[in-house]
VMD Tcl script that draws the C-alpha trace (Angstrom):
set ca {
  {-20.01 -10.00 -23.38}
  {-18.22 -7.07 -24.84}
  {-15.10 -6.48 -26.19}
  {-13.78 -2.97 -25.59}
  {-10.57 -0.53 -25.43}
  {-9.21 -0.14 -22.23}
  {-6.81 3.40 -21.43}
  {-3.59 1.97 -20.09}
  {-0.29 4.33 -19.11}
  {1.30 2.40 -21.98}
  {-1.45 2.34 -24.46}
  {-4.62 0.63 -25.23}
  {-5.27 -2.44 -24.94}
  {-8.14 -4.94 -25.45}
  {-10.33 -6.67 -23.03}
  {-13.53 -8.23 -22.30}
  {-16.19 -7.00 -20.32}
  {-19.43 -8.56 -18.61}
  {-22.05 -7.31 -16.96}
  {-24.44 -9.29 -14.49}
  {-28.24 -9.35 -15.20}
  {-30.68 -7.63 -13.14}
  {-30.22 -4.35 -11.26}
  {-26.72 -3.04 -10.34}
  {-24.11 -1.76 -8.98}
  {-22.20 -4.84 -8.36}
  {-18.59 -5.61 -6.82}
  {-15.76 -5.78 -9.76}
  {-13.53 -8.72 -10.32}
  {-10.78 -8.26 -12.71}
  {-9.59 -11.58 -14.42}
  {-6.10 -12.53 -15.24}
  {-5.28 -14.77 -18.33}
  {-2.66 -17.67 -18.04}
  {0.03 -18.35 -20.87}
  {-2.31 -19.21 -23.08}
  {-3.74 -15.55 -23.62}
  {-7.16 -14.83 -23.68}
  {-8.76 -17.70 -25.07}
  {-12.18 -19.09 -24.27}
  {-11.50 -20.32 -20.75}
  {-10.66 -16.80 -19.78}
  {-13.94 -16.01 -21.26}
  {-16.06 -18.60 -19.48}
  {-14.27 -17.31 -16.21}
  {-15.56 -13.84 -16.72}
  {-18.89 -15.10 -17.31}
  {-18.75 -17.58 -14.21}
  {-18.27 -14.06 -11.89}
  {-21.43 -12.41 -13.87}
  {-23.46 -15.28 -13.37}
  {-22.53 -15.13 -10.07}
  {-23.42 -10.87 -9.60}
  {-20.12 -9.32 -10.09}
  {-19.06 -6.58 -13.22}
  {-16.04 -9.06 -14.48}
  {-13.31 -7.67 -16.81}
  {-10.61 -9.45 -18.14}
  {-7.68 -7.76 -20.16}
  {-5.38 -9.03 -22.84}
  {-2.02 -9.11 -21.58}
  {-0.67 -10.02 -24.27}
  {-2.79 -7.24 -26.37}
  {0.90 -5.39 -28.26}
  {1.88 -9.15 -29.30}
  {2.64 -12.64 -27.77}
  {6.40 -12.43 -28.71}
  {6.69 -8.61 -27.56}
  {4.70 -9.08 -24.59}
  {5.68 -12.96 -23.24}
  {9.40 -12.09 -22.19}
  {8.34 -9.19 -20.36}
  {5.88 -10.32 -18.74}
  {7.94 -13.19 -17.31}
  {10.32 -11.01 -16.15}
  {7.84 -8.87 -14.14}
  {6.01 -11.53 -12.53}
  {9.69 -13.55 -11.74}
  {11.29 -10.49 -10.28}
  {8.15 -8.97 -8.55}
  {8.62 -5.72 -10.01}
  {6.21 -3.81 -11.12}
  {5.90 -3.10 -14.64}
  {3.70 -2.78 -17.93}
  {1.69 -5.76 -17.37}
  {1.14 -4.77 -13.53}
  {0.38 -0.73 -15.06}
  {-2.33 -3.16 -17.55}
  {-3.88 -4.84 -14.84}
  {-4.13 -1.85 -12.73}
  {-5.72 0.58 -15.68}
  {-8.52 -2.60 -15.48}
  {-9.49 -1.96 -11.74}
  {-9.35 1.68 -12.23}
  {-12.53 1.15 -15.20}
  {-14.57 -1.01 -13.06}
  {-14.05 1.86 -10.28}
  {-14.85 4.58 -12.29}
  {-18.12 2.47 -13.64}
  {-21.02 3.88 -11.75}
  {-22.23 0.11 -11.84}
  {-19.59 -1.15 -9.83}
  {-19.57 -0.51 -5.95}
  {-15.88 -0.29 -5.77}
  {-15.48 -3.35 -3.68}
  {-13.09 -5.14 -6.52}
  {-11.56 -8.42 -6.92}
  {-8.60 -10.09 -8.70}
  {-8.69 -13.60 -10.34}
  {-5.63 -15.17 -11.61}
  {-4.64 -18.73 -13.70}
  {-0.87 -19.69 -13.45}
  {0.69 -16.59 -15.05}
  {-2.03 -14.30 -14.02}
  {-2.37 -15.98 -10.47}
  {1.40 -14.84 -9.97}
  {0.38 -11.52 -10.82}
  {-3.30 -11.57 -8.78}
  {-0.43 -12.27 -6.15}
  {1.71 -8.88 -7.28}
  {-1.02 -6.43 -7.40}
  {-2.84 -7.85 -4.01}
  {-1.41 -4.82 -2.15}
  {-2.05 -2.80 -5.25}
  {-5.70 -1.53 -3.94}
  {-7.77 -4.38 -4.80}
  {-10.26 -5.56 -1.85}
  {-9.28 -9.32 -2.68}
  {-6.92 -11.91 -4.51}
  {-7.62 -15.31 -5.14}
  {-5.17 -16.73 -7.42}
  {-5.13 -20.12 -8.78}
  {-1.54 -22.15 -8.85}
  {-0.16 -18.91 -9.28}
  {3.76 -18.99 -10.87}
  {6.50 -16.72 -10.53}
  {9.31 -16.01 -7.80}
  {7.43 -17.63 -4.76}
  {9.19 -15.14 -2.99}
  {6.08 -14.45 -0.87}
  {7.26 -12.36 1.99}
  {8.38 -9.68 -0.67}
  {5.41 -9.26 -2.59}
  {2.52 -9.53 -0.24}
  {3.65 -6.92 2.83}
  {0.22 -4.82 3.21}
  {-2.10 -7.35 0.67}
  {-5.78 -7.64 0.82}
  {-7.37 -11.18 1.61}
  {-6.56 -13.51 -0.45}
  {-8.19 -17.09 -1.24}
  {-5.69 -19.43 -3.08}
  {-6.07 -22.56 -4.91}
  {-3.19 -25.26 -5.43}
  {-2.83 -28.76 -6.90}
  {-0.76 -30.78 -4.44}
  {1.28 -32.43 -7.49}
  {2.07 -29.05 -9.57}
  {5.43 -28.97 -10.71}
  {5.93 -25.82 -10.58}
  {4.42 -24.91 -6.72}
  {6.10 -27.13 -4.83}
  {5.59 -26.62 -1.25}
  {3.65 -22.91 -1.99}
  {0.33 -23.45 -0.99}
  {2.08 -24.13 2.66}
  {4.80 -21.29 2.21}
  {1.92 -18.87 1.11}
  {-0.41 -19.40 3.76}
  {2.53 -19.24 6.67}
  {3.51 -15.86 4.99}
  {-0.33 -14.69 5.37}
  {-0.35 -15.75 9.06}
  {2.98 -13.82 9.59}
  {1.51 -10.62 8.12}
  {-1.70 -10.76 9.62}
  {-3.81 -11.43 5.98}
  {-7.20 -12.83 5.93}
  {-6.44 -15.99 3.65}
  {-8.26 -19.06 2.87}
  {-5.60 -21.64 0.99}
  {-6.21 -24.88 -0.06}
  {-3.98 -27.61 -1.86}
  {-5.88 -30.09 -3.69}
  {-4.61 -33.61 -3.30}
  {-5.04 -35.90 -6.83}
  {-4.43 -32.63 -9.09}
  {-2.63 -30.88 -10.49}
  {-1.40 -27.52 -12.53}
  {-4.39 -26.05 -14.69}
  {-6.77 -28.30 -12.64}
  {-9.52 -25.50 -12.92}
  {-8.93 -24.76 -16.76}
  {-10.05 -26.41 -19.94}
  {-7.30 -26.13 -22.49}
  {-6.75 -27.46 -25.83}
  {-4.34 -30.26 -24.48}
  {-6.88 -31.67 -22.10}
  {-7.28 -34.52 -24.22}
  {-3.89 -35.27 -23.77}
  {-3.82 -34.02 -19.74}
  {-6.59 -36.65 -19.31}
  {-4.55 -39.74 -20.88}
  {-2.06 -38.76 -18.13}
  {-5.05 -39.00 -15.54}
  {-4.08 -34.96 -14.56}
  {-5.69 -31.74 -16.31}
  {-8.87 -30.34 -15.08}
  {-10.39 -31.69 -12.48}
  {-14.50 -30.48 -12.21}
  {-14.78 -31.38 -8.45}
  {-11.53 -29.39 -7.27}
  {-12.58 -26.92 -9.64}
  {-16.09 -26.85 -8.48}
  {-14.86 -26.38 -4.52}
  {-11.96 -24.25 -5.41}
  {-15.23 -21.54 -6.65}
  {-17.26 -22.17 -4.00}
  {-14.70 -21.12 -1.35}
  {-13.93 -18.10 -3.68}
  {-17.43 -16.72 -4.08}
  {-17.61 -17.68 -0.22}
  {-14.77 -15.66 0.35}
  {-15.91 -12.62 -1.80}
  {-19.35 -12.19 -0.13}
  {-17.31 -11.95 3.03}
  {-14.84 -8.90 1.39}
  {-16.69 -7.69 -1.16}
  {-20.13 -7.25 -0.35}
}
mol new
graphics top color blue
foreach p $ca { graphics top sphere $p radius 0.5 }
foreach p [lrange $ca 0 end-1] q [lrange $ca 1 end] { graphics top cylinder $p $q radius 0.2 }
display resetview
């Protein structure tokens, strides 16, 4: 994996960058951070998609400073506007198009946070979305009007999706979307990420969850041969 400097409209910003083994090109998947920032989860995602064949990228939101950076980026991903972190995220798709290793068949992965913006940028030019308990507005019908496919992941006792996994896939129907959503009975927010509270998630019997998180990647890389490859 390599760290490098990615050209955004509002300045440069960091992210990480890995590349499958064997012979390219390969589809792009660009990989959305939660709260916690880029931390070693993040990482492991982006290495989970090389593993699996696909030029992964995942940029640091946060990159111009966690106190700068958190309150706008809340606002963005509450009010569904586009802004900086939606430019950031953008900039990323445009490097794995312009890399003559990738075919230009990209992806978007998102945790929480960056699952409410995997949801924002799905009509952005991205081939397909599959955001994980995704937060933000769950204003739905404004945000996903002309989206790509997109293959979503909920825990059925998330506090903070009630009822979404439902609302999102009814809003997919309506519009005509390829979608695969799932709610996952037994978990619930962060189910697919390892954070450093999970010993305390686990004392609560919640936190991450290896056989939703297992299925929840199997339907995704299922899903991305179908629109990717």
């Amino acid at each position: 994996m390599s760290t490098i400097q990615l050209n955004a409209p509002d300045g440069a910003i960091d992210a990480f960058l890995e590349m499958p083994t064997g012979p390219g090109p390969w589809p792009g998947v660009v990989v959305l951070h939660d709260g916690m920032g880029l931390t070693e989860d993040a990482r492991n995602t982006v290495r989970r998609l090389a593993a699996n064949g696909y030029l992964a990228i995942a940029p640091n939101l946060f990159a111009r400073g966690r106190v700068r950076c958190v309150p706008a980026v809340l606002r963005e991903v509450l009010t569904n506007r586009e802004g900086r972190t939606s430019r950031d995220i953008l900039a990323a798709r445009s490097y794995l198009a312009d890399d003559t290793q990738c075919t230009g068949r990209i992806a978007v992965v998102g945790f929480c946070l960056g699952g409410g913006f995997a949801l924002l940028v799905a009509p952005k030019g991205f081939d397909a979305a599959a955001p994980f308990y995704p937060s933000g507005s769950g204003k739905y019908a404004e945000m996903l009007r002309g989206s790509c496919p997109v293959v979503a992941s909920y825990g059925a006792l998330d506090p903070l999706n009630p009822g979404r996994g439902p609302k999102l896939e009814r809003v997919l129907t309506e519009y005509g979307v390829d979608h695969d959503v799932k709610v996952y009975p037994g978990v619930t927010h962060a189910f697919a990420n390892e954070t450093p509270a999970e010993p305390l998630l686990r004392v609560t019997g919640l936190g991450y969850d290896s056989d939703a998180t297992a299925d929840a990647w199997r339907r995704i890389f299922a899903f991305f041969d179908t629109h990717l490859n």
